[in-house]
C-alpha positions in Angstrom: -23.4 13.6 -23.4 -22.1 11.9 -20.5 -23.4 13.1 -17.3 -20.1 14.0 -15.3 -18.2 15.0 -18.8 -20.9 17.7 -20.2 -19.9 20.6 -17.8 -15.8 19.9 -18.5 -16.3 19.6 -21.7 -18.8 23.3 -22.2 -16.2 25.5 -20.2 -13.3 23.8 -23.0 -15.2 25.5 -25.4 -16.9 28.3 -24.5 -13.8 30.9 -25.9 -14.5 34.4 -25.2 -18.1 34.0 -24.5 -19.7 37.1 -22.8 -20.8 35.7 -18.7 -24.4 36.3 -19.7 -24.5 34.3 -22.5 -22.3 31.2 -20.8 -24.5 31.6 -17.8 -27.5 31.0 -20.1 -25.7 28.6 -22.2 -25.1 26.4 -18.8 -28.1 27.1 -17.8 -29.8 25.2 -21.3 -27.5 22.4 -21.4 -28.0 21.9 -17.8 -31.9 21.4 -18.3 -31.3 18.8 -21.3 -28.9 16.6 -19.4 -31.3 17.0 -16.4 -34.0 15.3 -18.7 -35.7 18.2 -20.0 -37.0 19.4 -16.4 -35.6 21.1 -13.6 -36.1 19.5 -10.3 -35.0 22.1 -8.0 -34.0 26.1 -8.0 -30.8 26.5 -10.5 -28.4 29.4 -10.1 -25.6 30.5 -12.2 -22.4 32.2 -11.6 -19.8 32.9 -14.4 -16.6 34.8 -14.0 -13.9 35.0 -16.1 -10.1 34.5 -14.3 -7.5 35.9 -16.5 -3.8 36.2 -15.6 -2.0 40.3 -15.6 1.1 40.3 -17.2 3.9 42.6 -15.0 
């Protein structure tokens, strides 16, 4: 997974995940491109933008 691709390409196909799980999910895949460690605090914030129809 390329390093600058991997986060494009999880919010392409995360469908109608519920926020904890993509949270988690991002969390995970964030750790295995980091190399299996985490150097530093991580924090994740999901929201979900939808558009209202009038």
């Amino acid at each position: 997974m390329e390093k600058e691709q991997w986060m494009s390409d999880v919010l392409r196909d995360v469908g109608m995940l519920p926020a904890q799980d993509l949270a988690e999910a991002i969390l995970a895949l964030a750790q295995k491109v980091a190399g299996g460690s985490i150097p530093d605090d991580m924090t994740v914030i999901t929201a979900r933008l939808g558009k209202t129809v009038n």
